[in-house]
C-alpha positions in Angstrom: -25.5 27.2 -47.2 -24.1 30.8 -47.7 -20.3 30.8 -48.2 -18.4 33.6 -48.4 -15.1 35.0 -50.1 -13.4 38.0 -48.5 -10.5 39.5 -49.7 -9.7 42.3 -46.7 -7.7 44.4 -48.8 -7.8 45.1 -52.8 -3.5 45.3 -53.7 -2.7 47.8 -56.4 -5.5 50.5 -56.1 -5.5 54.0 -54.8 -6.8 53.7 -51.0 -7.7 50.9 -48.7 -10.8 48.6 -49.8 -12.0 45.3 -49.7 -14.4 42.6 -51.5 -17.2 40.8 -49.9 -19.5 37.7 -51.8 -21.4 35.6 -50.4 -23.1 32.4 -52.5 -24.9 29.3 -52.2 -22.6 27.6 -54.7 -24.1 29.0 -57.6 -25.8 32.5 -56.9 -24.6 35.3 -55.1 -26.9 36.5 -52.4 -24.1 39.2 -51.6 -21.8 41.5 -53.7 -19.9 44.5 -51.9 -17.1 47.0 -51.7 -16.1 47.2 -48.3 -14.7 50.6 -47.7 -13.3 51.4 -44.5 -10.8 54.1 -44.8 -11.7 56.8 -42.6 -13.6 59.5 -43.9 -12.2 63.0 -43.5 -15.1 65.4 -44.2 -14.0 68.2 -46.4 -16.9 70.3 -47.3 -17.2 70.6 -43.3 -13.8 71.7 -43.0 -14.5 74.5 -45.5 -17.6 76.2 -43.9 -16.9 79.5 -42.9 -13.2 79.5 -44.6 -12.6 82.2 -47.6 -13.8 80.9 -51.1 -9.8 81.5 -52.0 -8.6 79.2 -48.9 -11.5 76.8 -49.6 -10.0 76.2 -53.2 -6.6 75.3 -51.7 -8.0 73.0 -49.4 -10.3 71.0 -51.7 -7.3 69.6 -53.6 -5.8 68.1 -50.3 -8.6 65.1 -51.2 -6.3 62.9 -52.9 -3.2 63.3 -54.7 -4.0 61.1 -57.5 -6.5 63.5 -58.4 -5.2 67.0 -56.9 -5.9 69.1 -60.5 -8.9 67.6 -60.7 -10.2 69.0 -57.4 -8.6 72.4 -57.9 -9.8 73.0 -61.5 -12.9 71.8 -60.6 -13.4 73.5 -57.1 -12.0 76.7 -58.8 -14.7 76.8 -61.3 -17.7 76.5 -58.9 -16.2 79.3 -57.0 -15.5 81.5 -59.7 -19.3 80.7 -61.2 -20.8 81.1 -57.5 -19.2 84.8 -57.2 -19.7 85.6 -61.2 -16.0 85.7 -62.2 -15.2 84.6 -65.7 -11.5 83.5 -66.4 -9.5 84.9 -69.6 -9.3 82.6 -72.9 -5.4 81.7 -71.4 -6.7 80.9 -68.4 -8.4 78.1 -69.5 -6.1 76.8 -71.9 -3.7 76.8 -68.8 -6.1 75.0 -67.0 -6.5 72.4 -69.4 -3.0 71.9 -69.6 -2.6 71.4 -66.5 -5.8 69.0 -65.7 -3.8 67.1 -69.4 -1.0 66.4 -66.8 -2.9 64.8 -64.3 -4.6 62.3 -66.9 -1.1 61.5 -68.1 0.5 60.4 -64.7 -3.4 59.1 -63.4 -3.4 57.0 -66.4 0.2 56.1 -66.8 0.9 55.1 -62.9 -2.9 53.2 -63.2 -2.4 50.9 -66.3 1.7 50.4 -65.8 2.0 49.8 -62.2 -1.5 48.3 -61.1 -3.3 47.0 -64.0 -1.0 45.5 -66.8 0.8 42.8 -63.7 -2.4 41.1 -64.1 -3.0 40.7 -67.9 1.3 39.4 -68.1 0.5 37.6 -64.8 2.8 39.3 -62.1 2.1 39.9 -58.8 3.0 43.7 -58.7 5.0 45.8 -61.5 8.4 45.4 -59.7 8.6 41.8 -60.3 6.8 42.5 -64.3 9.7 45.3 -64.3 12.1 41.9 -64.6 10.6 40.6 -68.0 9.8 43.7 -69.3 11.7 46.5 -68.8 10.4 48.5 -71.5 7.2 48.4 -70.4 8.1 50.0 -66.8 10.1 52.3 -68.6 7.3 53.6 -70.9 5.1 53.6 -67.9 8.0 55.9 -65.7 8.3 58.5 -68.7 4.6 59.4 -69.1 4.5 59.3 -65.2 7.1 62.2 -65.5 6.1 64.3 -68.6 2.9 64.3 -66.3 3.8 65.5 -63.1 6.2 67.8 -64.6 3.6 69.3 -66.6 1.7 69.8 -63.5 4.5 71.2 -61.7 5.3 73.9 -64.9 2.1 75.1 -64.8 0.5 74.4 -60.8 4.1 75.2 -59.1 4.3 71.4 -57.9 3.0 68.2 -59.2 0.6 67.9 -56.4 -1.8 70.2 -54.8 -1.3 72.6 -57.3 -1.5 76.4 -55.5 -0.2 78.2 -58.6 -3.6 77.7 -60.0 -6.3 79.9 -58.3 -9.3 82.0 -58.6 -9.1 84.3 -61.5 -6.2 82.8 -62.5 -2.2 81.7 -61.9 -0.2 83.5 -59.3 2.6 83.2 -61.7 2.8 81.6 -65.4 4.9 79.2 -67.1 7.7 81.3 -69.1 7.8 80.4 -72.9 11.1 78.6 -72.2 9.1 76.3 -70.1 6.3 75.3 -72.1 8.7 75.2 -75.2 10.8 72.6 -73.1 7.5 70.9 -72.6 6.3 70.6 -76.1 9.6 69.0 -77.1 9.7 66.6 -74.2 6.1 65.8 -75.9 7.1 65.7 -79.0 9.7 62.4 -78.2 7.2 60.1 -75.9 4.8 59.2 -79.0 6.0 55.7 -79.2 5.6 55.8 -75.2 2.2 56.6 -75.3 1.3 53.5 -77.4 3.3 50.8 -75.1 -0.2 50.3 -72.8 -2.2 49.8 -76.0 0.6 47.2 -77.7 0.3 45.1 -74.5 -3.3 45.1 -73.5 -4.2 44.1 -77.5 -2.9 40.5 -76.3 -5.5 39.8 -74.1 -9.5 40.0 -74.3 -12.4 41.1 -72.0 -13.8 38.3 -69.6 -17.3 37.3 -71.0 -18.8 37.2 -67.7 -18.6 40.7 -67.8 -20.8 41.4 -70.5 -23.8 43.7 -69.6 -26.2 46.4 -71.2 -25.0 49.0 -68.7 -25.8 52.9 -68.7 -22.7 55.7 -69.3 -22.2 59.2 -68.4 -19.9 61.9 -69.4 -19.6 65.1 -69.8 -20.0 66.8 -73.2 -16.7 69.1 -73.8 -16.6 72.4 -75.0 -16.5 73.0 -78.8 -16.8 70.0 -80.4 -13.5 68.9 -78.7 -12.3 65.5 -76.6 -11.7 66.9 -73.1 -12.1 67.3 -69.7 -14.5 70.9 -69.7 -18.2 71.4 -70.2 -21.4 72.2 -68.9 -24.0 69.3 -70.4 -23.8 65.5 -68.8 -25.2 63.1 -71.5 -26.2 59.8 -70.5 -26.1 56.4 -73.1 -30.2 56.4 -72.4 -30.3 59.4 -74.8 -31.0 61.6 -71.7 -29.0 64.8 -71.0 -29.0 67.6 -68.7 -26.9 71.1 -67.2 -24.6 70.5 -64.9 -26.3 72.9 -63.0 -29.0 70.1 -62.1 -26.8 67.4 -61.1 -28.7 67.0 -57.8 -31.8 66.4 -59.4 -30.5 63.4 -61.5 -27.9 62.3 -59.6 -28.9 60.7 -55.9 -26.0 59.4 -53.0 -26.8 57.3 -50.2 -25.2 55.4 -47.2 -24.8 52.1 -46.9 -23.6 49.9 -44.0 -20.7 48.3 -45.3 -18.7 51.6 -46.8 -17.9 55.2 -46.0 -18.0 56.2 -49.8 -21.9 56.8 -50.4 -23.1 55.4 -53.6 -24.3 57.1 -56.4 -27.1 56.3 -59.2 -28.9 58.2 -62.4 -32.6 58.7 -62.2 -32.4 55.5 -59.8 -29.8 53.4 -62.3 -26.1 52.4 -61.6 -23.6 54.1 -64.0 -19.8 53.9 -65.2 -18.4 57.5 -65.7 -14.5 57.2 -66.8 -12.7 56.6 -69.4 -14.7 54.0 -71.5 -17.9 56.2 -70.6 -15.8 59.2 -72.3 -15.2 56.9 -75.2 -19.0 55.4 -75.6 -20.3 59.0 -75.8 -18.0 61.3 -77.6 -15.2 58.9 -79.0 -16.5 60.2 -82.5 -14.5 63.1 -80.9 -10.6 61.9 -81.2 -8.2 63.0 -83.0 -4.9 62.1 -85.0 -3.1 58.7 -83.7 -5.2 58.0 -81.3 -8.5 58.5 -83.7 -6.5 55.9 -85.8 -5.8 53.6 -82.5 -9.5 53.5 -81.8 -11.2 52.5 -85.2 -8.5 49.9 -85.6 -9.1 48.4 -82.1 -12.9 49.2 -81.7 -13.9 45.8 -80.4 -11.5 46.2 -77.7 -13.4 49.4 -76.8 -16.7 47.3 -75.7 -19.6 49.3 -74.2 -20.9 46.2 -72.1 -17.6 45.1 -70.5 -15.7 47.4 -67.6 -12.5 45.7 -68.6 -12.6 48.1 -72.1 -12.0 50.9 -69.5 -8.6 50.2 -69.3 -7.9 50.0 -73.0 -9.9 53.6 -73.4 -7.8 55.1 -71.2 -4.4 54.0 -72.8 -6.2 55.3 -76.2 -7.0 58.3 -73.9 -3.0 59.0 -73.4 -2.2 58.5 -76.7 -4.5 61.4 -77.2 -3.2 63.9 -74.7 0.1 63.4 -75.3 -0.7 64.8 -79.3 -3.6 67.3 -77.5 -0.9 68.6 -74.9 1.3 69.5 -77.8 -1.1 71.1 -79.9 -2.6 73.3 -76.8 1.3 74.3 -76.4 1.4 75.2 -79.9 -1.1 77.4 -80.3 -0.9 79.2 -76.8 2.8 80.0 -77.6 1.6 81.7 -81.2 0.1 84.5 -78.9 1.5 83.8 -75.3 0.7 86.7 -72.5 3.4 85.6 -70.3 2.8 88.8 -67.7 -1.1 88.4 -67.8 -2.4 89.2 -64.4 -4.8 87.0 -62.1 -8.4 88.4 -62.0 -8.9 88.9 -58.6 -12.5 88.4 -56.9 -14.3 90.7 -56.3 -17.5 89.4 -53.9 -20.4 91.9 -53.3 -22.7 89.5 -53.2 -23.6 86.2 -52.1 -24.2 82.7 -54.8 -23.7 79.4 -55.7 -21.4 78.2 -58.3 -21.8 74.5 -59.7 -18.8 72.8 -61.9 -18.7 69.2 -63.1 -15.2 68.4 -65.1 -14.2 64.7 -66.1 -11.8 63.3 -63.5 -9.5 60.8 -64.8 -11.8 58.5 -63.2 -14.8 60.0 -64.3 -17.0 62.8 -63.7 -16.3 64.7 -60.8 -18.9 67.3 -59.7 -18.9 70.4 -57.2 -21.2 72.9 -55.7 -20.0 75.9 -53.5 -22.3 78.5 -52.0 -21.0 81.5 -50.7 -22.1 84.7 -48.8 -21.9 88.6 -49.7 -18.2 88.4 -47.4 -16.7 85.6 -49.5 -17.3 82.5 -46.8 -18.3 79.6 -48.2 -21.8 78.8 -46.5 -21.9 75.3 -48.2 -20.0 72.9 -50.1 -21.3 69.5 -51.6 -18.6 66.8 -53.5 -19.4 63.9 -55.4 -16.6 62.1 -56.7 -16.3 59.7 -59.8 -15.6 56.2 -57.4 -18.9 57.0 -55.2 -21.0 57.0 -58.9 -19.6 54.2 -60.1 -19.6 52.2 -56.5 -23.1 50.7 -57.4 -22.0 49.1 -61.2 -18.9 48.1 -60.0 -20.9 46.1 -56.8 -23.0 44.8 -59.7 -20.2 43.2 -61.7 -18.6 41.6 -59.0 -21.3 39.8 -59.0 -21.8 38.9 -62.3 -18.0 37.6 -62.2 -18.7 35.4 -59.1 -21.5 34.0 -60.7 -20.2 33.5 -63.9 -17.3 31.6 -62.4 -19.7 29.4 -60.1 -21.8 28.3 -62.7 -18.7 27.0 -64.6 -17.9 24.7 -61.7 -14.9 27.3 -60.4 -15.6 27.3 -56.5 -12.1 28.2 -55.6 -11.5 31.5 -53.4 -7.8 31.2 -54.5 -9.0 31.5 -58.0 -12.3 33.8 -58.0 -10.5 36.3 -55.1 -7.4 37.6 -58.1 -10.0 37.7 -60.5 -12.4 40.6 -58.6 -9.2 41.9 -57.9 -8.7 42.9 -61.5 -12.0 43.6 -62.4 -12.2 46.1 -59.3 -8.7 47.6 -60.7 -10.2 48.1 -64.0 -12.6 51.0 -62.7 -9.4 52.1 -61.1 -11.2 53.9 -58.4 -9.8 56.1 -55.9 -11.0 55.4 -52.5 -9.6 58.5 -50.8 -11.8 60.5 -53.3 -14.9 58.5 -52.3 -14.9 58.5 -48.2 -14.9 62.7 -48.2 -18.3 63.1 -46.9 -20.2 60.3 -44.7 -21.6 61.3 -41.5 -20.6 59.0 -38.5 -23.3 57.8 -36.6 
């Protein structure tokens, strides 16, 4: 007899989702995601809009991720009407998208994952016991958003960043302020790490399971390229992502699901880690040699310990790109503006927080976008994440643990540990 556990709404992620599983006592016959927050159709919205108003319109798909979507929406444009952005530009840019990661990371591992590895029910009632932690967590929250606000005018749905350009730069003052502010949150940045090294991976987990990430520019550890690799050895151009990467409908969500050459994949943190890790730096080089088994390939729950190594690291890389764009700072550079006499398609892929996120705009000789085409980093990893629900129902049945009460908190936390973002995921379904 089938039996199911339902859990109607996942506490402590980004966006309303719940878990489905039915079993026969020992195997699960069903493993799902149900996502049922409305979907809001934003390449739709952008047809026939200007490639400049598009851009300001992308980032309104979550706030979590606002930089992401404008960096990354601004980049297809700019490659569909064959604009290339100054050296500064792109430093800014990076900057910028460095203060998302910190508050996306910070509010994810202090407020909704670390409660369950000290055993709280939310962060208010962990904020009790340990203060410090919170308090850790609430700084790199700030630096964050403030970093965003410095450079994108506000800390969400950044419209100071644009085709071209910034409508207005950060004066030195500003970023100077900045690289101090950095400067005193290195013991911050390793509070995640110090807590999470208490506790270890749930074995049930454990899976050969296929990665993806982006290679950054320049031999670097970042959120920019142009080449996906894959952990199958495979590789290819952004440019092609809709030839390797396929999205479908299913019943039970309006996020589509994503798969590589017909496999599930994780894209996210510990997928930036599994394939260019070599790539860190400094402290948080240090950090990841001496805590390498906690940074485990086969088990999603290492994503949360790569990205607190992963804010170790931008807090040291935000300082650094401060550093050296100060040494020959342009202040009263001006914003290349477009200049369309023709009409193309641009492509961008950059890494989310949450993994990569890729874009495709197509515009005509006027500057209307004629097309527009999102896939986000929670519709890739939907299918894996399905998967290892699974595998932790199963595990916990075949040890005799029949209990909802019990097995319901524990997908909780494993879903929390791809910290997806279900706003991001529900852009595009058709309603039928």
């Amino acid at each position: 007899m089938t039996r199911p556990i339902s859990i109607d709404h996942i506490a402590r992620i980004e966006g309303k989702a719940g878990i489905e599983i039915r079993h026969d006592g020992k195997n699960v016959e069903v493993s799902q995601v149900n996502i049922f927050e409305g979907p809001r159709y934003f390449e739709a919205i952008t047809l026939g809009k200007s490639v400049e108003e598009a851009t300001a319109v992308f980032p309104r798909v979550c706030s979590f991720c606002a930089a992401a979507h404008k960096i990354t929406g601004v980049q297809a444009a700019e490659k569909a009407i064959g604009l290339h952005p100054t050296k500064q530009t792109v430093k800014l840019r990076e900057l910028l998208y460095i203060g998302d990661y910190i508050e996306s990371h910070a509010l994810h591992l202090f407020l909704l994952a670390l409660p369950d590895f000290l055993d709280y029910p939310d962060a208010f009632s962990m904020a009790k016991d340990y203060p410090e932690i919170l308090s850790a967590g609430l700084a790199l929250k700030d630096i964050g958003a403030d970093i965003q606000t410095i450079i994108g005018s506000r800390y969400i749905h950044q419209e100071n960043a644009m085709i071209g350009g910034f409508g207005k730069l950060p004066t030195k003052e500003k970023l100077q302020g900045l690289e101090r502010r950095l400067k005193g949150l290195h013991n911050e940045s390793e509070q995640a790490l110090e807590t999470l090294v208490s506790y270890r991976n749930w074995p049930e987990l454990d899976a050969k399971r296929l990665h993806l990430a982006l290679e950054p520019f320049d031999g670097t550890y970042t959120m920019l390229g142009d080449v996906v690799h894959a952990s199958d050895g495979s590789k290819f151009k952004v440019d092609a992502y809709k030839m390797r990467i396929s999205e479908s409908v299913v019943e039970h969500s309006f996020a589509k699901h994503g798969h590589y050459n017909e496999q599930p994949f994780m894209t996210g943190a510990l997928s930036r880690y599994v394939l260019f890790g070599d790539r860190l730096t400094e402290r948080a080089r240090d950090l990841a040699d001496m805590y390498v088994e906690y940074l485990d390939a086969s088990n999603p729950m290492s994503n949360n310990f790569a990205q607190a190594i992963e804010v170790v690291y931008y807090i040291q890389r935000a300082e650094n790109i401060i550093h050296n764009l100060l040494s020959s700072y342009k202040p009263n550079e001006k914003r290349i503006k477009p200049q369309i006499a023709k009409a193309g398609t641009g492509v961008s892929i950059t890494e989310a927080p949450r993994g990569m996120l890729a874009y495709t705009i197509s515009v005509d000789k006027n500057g209307k976008v004629k097309g527009a085409d999102i896939i986000t980093p929670t519709a890739m990893f939907l299918p894996i994440l399905e998967d290892d629900l699974k595998r932790m129902s199963e595990g916990l049945l075949q040890q005799g643990i029949k209990d909802a009460k019990i097995i319901g908190p524990k997908l909780e936390t494993v879903v929390r540990s791809y910290d997806p973002c279900v706003s991001c995921s529900v852009h595009v379904t058709e309603v039928k």
